[in-house]
PDB file of N, CA, C and O in Angstrom:
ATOM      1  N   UNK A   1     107.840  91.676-107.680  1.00  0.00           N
ATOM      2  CA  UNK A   1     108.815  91.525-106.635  1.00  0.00           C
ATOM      3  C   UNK A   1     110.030  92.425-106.844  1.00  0.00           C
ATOM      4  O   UNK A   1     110.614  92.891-105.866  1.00  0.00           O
ATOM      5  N   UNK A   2     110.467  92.709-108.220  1.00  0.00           N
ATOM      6  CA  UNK A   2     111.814  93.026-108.381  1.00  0.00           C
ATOM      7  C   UNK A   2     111.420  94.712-109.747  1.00  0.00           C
ATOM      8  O   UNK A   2     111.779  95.067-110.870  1.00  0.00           O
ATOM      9  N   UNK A   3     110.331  95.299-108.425  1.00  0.00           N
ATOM     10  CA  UNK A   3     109.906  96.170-109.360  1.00  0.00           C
ATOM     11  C   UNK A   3     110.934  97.569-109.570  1.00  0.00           C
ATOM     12  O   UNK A   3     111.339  98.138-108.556  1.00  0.00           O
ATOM     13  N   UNK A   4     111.222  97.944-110.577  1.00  0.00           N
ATOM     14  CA  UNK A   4     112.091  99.235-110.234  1.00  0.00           C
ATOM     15  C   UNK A   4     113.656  98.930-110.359  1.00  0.00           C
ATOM     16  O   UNK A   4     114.463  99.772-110.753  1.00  0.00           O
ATOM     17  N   UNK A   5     113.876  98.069-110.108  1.00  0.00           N
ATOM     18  CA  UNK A   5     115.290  97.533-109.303  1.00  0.00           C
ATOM     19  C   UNK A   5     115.676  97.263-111.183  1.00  0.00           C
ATOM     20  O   UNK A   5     115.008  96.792-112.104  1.00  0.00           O
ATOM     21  N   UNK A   6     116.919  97.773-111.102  1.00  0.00           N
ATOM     22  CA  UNK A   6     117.886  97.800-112.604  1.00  0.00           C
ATOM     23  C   UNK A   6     118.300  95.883-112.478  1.00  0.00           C
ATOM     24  O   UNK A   6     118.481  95.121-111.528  1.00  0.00           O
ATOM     25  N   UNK A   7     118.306  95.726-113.986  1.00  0.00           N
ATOM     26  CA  UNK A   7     118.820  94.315-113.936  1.00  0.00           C
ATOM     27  C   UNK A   7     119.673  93.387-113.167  1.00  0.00           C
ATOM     28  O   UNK A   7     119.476  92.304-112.615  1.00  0.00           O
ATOM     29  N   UNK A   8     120.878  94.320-113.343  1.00  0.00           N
ATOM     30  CA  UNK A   8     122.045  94.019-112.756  1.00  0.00           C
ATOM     31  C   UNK A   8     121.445  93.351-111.025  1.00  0.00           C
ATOM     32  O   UNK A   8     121.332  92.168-110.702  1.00  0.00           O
ATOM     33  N   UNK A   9     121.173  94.510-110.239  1.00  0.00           N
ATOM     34  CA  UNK A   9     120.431  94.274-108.798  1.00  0.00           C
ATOM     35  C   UNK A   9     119.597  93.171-109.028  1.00  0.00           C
ATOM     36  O   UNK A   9     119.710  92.639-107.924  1.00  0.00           O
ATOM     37  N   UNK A  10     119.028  92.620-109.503  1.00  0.00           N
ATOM     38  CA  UNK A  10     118.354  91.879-109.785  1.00  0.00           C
ATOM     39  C   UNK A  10     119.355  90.194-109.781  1.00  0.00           C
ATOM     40  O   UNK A  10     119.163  89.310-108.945  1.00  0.00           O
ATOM     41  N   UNK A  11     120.269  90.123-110.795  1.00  0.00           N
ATOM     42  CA  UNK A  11     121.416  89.178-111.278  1.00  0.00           C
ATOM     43  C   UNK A  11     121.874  88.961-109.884  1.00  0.00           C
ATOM     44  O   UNK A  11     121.990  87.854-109.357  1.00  0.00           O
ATOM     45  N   UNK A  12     122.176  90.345-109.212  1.00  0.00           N
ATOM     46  CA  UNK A  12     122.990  90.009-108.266  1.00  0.00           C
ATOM     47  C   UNK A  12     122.427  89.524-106.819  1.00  0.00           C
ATOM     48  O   UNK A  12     123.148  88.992-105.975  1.00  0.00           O
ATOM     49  N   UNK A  13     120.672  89.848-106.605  1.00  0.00           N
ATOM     50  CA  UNK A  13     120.035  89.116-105.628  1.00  0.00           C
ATOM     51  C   UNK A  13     119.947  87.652-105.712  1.00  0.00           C
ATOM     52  O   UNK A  13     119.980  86.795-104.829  1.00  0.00           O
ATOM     53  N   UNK A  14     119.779  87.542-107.515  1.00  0.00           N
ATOM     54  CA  UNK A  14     119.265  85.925-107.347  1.00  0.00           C
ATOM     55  C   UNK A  14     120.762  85.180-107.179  1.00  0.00           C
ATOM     56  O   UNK A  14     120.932  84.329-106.306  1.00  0.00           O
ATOM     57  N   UNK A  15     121.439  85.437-107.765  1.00  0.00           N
ATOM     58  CA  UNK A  15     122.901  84.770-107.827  1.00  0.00           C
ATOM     59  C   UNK A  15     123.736  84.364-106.032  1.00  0.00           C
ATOM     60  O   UNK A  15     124.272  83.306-105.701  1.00  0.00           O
ATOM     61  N   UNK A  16     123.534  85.799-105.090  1.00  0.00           N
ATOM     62  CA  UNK A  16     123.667  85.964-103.770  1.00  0.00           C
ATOM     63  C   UNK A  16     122.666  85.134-102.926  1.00  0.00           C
ATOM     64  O   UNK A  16     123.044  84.842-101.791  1.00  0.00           O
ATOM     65  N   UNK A  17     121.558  84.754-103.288  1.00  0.00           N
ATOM     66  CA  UNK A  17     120.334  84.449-101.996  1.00  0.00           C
ATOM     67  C   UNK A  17     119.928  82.808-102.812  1.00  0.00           C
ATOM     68  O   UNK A  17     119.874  81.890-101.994  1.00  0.00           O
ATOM     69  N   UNK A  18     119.668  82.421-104.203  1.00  0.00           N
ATOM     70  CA  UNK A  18     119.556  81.333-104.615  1.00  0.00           C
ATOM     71  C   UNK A  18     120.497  80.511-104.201  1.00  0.00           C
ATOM     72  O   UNK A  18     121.129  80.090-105.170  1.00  0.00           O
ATOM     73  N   UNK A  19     120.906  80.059-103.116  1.00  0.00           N
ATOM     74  CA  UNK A  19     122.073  79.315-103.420  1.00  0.00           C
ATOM     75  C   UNK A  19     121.678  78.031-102.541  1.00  0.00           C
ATOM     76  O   UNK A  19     120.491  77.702-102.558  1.00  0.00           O
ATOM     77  N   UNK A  20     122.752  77.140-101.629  1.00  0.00           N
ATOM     78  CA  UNK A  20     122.503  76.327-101.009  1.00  0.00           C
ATOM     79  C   UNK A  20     121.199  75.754-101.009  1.00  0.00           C
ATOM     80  O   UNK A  20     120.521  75.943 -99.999  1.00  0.00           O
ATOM     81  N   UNK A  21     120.616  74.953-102.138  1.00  0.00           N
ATOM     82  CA  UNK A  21     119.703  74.512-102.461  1.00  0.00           C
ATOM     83  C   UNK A  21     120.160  73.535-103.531  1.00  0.00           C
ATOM     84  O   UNK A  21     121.116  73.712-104.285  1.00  0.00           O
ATOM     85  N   UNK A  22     119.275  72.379-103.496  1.00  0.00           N
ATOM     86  CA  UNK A  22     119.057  71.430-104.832  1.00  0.00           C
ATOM     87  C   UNK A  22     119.309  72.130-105.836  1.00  0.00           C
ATOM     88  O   UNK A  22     118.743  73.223-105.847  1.00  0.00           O
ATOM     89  N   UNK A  23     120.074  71.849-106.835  1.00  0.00           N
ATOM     90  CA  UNK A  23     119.814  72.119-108.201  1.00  0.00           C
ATOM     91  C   UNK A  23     120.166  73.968-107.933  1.00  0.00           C
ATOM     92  O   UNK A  23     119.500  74.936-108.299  1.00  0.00           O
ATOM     93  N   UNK A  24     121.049  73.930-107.408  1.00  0.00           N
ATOM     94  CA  UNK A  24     120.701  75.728-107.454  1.00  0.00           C
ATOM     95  C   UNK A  24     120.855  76.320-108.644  1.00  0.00           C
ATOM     96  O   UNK A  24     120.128  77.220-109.062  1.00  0.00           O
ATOM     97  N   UNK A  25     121.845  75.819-109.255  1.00  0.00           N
ATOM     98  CA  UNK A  25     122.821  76.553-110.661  1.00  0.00           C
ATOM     99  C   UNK A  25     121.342  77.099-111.532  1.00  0.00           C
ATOM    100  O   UNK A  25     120.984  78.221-111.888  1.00  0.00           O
ATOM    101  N   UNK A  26     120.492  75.257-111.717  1.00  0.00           N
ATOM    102  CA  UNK A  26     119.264  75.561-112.572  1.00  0.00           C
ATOM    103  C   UNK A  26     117.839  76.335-111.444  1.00  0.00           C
ATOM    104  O   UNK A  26     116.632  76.162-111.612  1.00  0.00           O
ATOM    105  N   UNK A  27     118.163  76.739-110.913  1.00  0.00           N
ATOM    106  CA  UNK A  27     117.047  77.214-110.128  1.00  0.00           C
ATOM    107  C   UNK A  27     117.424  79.116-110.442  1.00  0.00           C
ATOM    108  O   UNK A  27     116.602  79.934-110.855  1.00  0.00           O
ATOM    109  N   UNK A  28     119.223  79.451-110.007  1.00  0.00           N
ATOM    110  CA  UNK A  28     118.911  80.575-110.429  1.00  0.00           C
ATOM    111  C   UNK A  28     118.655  80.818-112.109  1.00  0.00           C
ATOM    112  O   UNK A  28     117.943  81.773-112.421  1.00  0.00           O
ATOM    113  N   UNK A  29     119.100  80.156-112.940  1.00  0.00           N
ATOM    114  CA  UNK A  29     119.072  80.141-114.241  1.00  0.00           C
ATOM    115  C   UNK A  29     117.305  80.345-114.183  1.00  0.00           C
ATOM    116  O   UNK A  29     116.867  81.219-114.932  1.00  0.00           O
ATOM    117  N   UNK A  30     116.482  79.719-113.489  1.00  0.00           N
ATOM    118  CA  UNK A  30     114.895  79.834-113.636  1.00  0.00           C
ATOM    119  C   UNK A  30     114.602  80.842-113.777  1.00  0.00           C
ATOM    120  O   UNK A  30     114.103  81.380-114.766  1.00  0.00           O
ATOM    121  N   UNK A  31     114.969  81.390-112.449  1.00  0.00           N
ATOM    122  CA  UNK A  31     114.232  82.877-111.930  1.00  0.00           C
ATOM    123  C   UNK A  31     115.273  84.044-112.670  1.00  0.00           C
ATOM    124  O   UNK A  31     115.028  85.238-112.496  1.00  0.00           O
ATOM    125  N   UNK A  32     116.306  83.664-113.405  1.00  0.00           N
ATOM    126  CA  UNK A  32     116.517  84.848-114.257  1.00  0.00           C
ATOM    127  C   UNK A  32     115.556  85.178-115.082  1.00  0.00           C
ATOM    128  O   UNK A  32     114.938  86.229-115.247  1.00  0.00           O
ATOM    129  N   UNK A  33     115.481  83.602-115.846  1.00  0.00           N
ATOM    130  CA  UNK A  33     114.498  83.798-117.425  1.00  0.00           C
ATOM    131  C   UNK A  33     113.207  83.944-116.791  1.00  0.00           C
ATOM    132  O   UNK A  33     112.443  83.831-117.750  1.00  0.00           O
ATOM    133  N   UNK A  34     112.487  84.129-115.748  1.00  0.00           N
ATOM    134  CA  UNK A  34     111.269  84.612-115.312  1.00  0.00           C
ATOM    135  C   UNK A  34     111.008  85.785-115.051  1.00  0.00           C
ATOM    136  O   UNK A  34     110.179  86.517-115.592  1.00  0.00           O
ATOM    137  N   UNK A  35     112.079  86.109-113.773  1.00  0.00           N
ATOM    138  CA  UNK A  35     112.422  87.601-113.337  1.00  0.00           C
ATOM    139  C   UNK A  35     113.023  88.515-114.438  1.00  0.00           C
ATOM    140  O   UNK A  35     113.059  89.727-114.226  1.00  0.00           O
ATOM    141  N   UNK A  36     113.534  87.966-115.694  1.00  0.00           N
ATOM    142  CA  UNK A  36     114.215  89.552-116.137  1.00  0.00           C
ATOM    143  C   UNK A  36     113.894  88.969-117.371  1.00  0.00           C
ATOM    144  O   UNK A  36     114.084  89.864-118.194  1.00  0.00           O
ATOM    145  N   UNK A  37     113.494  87.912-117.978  1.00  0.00           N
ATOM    146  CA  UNK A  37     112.986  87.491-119.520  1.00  0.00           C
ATOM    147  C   UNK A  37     112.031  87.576-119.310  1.00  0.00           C
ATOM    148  O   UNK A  37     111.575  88.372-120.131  1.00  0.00           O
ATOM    149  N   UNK A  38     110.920  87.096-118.357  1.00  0.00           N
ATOM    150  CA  UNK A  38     109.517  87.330-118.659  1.00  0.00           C
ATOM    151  C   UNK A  38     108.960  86.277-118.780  1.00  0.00           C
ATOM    152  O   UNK A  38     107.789  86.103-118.442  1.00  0.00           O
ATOM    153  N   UNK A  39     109.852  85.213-119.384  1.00  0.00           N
ATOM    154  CA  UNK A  39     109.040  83.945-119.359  1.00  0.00           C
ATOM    155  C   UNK A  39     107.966  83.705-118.489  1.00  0.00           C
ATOM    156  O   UNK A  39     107.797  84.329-117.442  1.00  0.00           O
ATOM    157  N   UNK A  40     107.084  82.623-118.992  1.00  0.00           N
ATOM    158  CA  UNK A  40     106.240  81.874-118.639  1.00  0.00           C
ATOM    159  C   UNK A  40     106.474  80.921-117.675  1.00  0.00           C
ATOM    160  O   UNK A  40     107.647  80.780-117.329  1.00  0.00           O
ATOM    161  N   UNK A  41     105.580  80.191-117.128  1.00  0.00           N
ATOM    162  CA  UNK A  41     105.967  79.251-116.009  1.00  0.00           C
ATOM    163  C   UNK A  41     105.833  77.770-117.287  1.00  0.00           C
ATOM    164  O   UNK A  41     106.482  76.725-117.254  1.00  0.00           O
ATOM    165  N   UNK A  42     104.789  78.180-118.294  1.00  0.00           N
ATOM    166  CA  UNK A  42     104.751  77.254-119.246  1.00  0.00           C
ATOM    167  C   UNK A  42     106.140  77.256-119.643  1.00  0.00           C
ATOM    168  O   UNK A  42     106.915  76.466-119.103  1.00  0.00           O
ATOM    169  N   UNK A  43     106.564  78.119-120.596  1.00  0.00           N
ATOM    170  CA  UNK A  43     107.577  78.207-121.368  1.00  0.00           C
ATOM    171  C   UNK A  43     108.821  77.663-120.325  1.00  0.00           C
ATOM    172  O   UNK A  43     109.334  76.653-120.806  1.00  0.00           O
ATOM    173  N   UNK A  44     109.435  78.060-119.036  1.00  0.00           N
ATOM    174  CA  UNK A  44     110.043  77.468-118.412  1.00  0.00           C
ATOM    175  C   UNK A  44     109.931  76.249-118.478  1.00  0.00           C
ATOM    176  O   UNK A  44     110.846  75.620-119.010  1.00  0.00           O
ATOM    177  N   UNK A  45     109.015  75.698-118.065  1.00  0.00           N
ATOM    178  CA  UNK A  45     109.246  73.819-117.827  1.00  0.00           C
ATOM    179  C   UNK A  45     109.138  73.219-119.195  1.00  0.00           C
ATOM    180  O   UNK A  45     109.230  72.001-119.045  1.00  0.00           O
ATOM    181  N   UNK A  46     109.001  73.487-120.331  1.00  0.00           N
ATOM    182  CA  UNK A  46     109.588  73.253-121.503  1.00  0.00           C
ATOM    183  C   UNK A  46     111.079  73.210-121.519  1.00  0.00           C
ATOM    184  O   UNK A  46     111.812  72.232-121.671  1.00  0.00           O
ATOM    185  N   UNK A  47     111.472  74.848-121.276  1.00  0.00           N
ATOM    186  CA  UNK A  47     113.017  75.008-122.012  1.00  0.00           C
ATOM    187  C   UNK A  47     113.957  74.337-120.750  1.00  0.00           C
ATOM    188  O   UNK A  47     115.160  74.111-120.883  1.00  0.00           O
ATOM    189  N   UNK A  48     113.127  74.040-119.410  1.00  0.00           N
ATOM    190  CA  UNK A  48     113.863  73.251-118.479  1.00  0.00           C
ATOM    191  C   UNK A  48     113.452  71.585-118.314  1.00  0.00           C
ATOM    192  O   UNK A  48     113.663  71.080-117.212  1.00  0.00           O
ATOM    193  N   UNK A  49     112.954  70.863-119.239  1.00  0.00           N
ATOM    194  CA  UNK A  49     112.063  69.641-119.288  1.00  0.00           C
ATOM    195  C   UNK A  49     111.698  69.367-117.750  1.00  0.00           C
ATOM    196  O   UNK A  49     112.249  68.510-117.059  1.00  0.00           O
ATOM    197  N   UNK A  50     110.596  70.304-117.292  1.00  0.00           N
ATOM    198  CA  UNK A  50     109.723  70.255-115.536  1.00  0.00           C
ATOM    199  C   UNK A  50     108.410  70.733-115.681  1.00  0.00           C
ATOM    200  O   UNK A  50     107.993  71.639-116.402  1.00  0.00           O
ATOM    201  N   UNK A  51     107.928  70.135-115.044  1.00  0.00           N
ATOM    202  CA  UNK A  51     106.597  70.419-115.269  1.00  0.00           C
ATOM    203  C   UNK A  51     106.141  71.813-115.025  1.00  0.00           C
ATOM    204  O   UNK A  51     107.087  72.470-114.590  1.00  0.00           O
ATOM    205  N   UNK A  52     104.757  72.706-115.170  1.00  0.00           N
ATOM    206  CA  UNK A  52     104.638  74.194-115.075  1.00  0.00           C
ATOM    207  C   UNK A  52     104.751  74.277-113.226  1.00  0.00           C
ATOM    208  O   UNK A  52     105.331  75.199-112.653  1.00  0.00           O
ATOM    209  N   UNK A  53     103.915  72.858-112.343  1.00  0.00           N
ATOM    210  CA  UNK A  53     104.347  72.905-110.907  1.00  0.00           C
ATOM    211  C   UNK A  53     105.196  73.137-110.495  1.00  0.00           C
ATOM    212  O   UNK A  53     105.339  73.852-109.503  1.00  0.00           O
ATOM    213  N   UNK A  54     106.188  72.511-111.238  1.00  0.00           N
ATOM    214  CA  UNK A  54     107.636  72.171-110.785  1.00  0.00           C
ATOM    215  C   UNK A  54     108.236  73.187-110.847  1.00  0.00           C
ATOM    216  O   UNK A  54     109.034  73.234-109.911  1.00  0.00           O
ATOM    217  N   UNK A  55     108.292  74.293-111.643  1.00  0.00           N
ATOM    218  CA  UNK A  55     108.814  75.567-112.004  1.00  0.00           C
ATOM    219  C   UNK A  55     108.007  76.330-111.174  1.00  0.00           C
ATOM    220  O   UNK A  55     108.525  77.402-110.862  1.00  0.00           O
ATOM    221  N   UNK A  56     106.999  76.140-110.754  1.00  0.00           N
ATOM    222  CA  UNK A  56     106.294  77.333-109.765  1.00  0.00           C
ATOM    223  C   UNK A  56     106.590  77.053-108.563  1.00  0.00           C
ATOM    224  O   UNK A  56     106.419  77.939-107.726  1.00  0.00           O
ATOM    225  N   UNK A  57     107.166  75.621-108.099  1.00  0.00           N
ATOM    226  CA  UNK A  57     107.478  75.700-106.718  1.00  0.00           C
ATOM    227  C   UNK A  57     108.968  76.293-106.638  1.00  0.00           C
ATOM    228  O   UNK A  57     109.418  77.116-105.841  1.00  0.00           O
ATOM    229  N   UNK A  58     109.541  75.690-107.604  1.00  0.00           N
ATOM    230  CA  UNK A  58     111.446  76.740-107.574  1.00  0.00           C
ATOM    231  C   UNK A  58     110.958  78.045-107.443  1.00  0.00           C
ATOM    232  O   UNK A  58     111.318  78.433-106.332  1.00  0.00           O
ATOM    233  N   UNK A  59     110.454  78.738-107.896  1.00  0.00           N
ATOM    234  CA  UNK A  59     110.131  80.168-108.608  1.00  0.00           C
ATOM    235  C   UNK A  59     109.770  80.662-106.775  1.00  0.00           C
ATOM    236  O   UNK A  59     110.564  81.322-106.104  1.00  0.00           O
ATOM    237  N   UNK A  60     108.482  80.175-106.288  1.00  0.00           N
ATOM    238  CA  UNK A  60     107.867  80.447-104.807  1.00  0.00           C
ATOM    239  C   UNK A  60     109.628  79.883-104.067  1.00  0.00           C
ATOM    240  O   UNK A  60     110.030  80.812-103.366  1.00  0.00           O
ATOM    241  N   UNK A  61     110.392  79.000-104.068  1.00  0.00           N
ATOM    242  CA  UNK A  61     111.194  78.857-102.826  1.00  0.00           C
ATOM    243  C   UNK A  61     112.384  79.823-102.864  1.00  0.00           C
ATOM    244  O   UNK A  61     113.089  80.125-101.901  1.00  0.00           O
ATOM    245  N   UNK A  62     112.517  80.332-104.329  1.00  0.00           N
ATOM    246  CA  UNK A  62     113.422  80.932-104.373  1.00  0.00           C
ATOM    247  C   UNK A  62     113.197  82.506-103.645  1.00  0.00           C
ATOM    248  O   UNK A  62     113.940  83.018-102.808  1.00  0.00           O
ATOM    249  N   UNK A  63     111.836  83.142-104.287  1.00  0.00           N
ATOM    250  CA  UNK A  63     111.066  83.946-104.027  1.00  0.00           C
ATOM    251  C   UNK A  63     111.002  84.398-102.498  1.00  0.00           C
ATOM    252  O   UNK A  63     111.067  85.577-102.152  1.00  0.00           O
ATOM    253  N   UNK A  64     110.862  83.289-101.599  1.00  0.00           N
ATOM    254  CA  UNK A  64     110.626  83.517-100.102  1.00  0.00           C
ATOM    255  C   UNK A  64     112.126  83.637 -99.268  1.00  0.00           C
ATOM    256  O   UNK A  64     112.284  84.156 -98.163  1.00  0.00           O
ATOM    257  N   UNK A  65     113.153  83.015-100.112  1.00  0.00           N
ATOM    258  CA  UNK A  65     114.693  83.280 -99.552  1.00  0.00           C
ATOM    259  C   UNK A  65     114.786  84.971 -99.869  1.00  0.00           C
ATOM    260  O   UNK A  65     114.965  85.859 -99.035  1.00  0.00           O
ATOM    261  N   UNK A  66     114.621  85.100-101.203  1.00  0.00           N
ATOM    262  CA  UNK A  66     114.293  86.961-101.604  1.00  0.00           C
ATOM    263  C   UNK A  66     113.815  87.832-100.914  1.00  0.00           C
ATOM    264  O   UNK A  66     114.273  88.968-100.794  1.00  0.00           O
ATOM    265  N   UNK A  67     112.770  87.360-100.348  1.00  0.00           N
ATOM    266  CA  UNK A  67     111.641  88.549 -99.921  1.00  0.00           C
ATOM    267  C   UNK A  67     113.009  89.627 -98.839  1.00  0.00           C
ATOM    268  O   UNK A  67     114.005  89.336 -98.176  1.00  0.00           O
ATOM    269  N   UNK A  68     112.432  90.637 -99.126  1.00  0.00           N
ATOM    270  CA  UNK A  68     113.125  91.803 -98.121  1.00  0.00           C
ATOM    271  C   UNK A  68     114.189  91.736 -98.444  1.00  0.00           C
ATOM    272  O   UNK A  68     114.879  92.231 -97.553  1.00  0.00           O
ATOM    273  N   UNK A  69     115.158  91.174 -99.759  1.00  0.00           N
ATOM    274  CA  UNK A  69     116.677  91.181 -99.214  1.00  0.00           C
ATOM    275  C   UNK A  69     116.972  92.364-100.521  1.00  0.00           C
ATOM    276  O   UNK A  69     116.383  92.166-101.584  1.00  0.00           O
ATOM    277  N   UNK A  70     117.816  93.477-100.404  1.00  0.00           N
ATOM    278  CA  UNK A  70     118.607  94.678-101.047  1.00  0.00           C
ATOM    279  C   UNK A  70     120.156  94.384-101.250  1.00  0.00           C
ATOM    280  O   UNK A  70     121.106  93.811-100.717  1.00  0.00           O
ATOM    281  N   UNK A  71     119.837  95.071-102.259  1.00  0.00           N
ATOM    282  CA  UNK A  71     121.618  95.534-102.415  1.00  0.00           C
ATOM    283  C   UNK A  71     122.185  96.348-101.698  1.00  0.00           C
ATOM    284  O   UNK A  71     123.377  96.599-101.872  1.00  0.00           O
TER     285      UNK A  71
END
């Protein structure tokens, strides 16, 4: 999704478009450590106590607010 695009652009999509949502604070905190750590969907719902679902549906809702949006 966030191929090419320097970190920063990255920080600054999820931080700008994650928002007005449940839990946002920990939702963008997700899709950092996914999008720019690499993590796992396993390793997420560990270091966030949620299940690997539970982290794949944040990951997809956050994902579809994203789609098409630039710096």
């Amino acid at each position: 999704m966030f191929e090419g695009l320097p970190r920063s652009e990255i920080e600054y999509l999820i931080e700008e478009w994650c928002v007005d949502m449940t839990h946002a604070e920990r939702n963008r905190l997700i899709m950092k450590r996914r999008h720019i750590d690499g993590l796992t969907y396993e390793k997420l719902g560990e270091e966030f106590e949620l299940s690997t679902i539970q982290v794949k549906n944040i990951v997809r809702q956050c994902n579809e607010r994203l789609k098409g949006k630039t710096v």
